[in-house]
N, C-alpha and C positions, 0 to 999 in steps of 0.2 A: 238420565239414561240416554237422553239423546245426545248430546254434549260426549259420552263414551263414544256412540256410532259413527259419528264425524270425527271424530280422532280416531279409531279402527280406519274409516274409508281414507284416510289421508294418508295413515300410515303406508295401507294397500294399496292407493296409487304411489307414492310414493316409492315401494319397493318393486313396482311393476316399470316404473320408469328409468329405475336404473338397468344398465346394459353390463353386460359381464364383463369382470375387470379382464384386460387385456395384455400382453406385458408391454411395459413402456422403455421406446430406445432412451438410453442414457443422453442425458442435457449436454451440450457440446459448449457451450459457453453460459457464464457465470461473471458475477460482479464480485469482487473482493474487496474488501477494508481489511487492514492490518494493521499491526503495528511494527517496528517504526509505521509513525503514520504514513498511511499511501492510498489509493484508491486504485482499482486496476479492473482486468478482464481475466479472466482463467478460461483460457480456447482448450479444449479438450480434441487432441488432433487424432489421436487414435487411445485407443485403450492400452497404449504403454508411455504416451507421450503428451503432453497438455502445456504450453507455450502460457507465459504469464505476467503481461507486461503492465508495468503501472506508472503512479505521478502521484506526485506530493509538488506541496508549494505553503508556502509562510510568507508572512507580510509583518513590518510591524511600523513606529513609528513612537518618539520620545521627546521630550522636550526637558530641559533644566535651566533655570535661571537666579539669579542672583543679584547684587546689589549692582555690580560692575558688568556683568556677561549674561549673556545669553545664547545657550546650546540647542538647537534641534538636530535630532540622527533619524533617517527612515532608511530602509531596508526592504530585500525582497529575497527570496531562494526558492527556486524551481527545478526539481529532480525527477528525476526517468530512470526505469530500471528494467530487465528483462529478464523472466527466467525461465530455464527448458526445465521441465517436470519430467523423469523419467522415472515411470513409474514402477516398483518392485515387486511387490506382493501383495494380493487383496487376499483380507480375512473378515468375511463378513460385512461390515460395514466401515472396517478398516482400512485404509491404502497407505504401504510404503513407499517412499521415493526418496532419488538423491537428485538434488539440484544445483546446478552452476546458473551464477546470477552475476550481472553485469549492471552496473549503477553510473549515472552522471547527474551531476550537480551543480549550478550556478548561484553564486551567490555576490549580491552587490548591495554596498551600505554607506550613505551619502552624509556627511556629519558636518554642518553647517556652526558656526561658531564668531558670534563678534563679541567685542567688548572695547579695547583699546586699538584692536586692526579686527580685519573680517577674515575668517580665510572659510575655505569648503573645501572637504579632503571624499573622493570615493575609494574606497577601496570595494576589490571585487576579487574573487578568488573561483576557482574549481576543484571539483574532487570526480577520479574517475575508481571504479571499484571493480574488484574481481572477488568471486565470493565461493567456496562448495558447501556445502550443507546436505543432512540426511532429514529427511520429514516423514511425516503422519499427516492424512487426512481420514475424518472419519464423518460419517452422514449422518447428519442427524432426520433425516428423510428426504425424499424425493429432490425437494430444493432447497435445502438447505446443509451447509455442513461446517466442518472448524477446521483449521490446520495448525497446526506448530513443528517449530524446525529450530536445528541447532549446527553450526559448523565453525567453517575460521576463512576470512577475509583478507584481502588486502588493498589497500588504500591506497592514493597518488593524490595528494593536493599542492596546489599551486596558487599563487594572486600576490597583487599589484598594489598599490597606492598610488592616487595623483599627484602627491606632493613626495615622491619618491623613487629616483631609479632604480632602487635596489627591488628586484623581485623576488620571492620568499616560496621555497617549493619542500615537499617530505613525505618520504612514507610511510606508514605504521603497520602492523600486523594485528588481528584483533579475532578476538571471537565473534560470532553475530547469533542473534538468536532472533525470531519472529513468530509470532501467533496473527490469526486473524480468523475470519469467517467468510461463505461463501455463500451467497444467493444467485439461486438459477429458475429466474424469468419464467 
């Protein structure tokens, strides 16, 4: 019986010490992961417009060898991207929008090679992007939420080799599509 009265009085402070909910301004900035992989911020600049820039980066590194030779290649690529959120219509916990997104790319990959002579070739290349896309975000509460998007892109890549004056440039047209999730601090 006593063991009940101290869970009643805990309970009772307890509900005496909460303060009545209040309504809370909407979170102006959030952290994003998506995919294509990226890592970003989503600024929330007004309630029709939300700024959304990000970064990605890959590394890697290989080796092959053989009776006669021996290969190493390492590598790196670091991209940035930016996109305005112009937002459509809220339904509930729903948000539409259309987004233009702007992407840059470097990529450099250094492949070391001897056997009978040595040689070391880098090649490195860029890619700049223009992108529009319609989305959805949708809250899964307070701080948290998901987005996915769908549209069509356009590409410009370009790169070099050290053991070649020919440079190599092109552009492709594509669809893009992205999901990811949204945390707000």
């Amino acid at each position: 019986m006593r063991i009940a009265r101290i869970i009643v009085a805990g309970v009772l402070v307890a509900l005496a010490a909460i303060s009545p909910a209040e309504a809370q301004e909407q979170r102006t900035v959030g952290i994003t992961m998506g995919y294509p992989a990226s890592i970003g911020v989503l600024w929330r600049v007004s309630e029709t417009l939300a700024i959304r820039p990000e970064l990605s980066f890959a590394g890697g590194d290989s080796d092959a060898s053989g009776t006669s030779f021996v290969s190493e290649t390492n590598g790196w690529a670091l991209g940035t991207g930016v996109s305005a959120l112009f937002y459509l219509h809220k339904y509930d916990s729903l948000r539409t929008y259309v987004v233009p997104r702007f992407t840059y790319s470097r990529t450099s990959n250094t492949s070391t090679s001897s056997s009978f002579t040595n040689s070391e070739t880098t090649t490195t290349s860029t890619n700049t992007g223009l992108s529009g896309s319609f989305g959805s975000q949708y809250s899964l509460g307070d701080r948290f939420g998901v987005f996915g998007e769908v549209g069509f892109g356009f590409n410009h890549s370009s790169g070099k080799s050290s053991t070649s004056p020919v440079k190599v440039s092109g552009n492709n047209w594509s669809t893009r599509t992205g999901v990811g999730v949204i945390f707000f601090p």
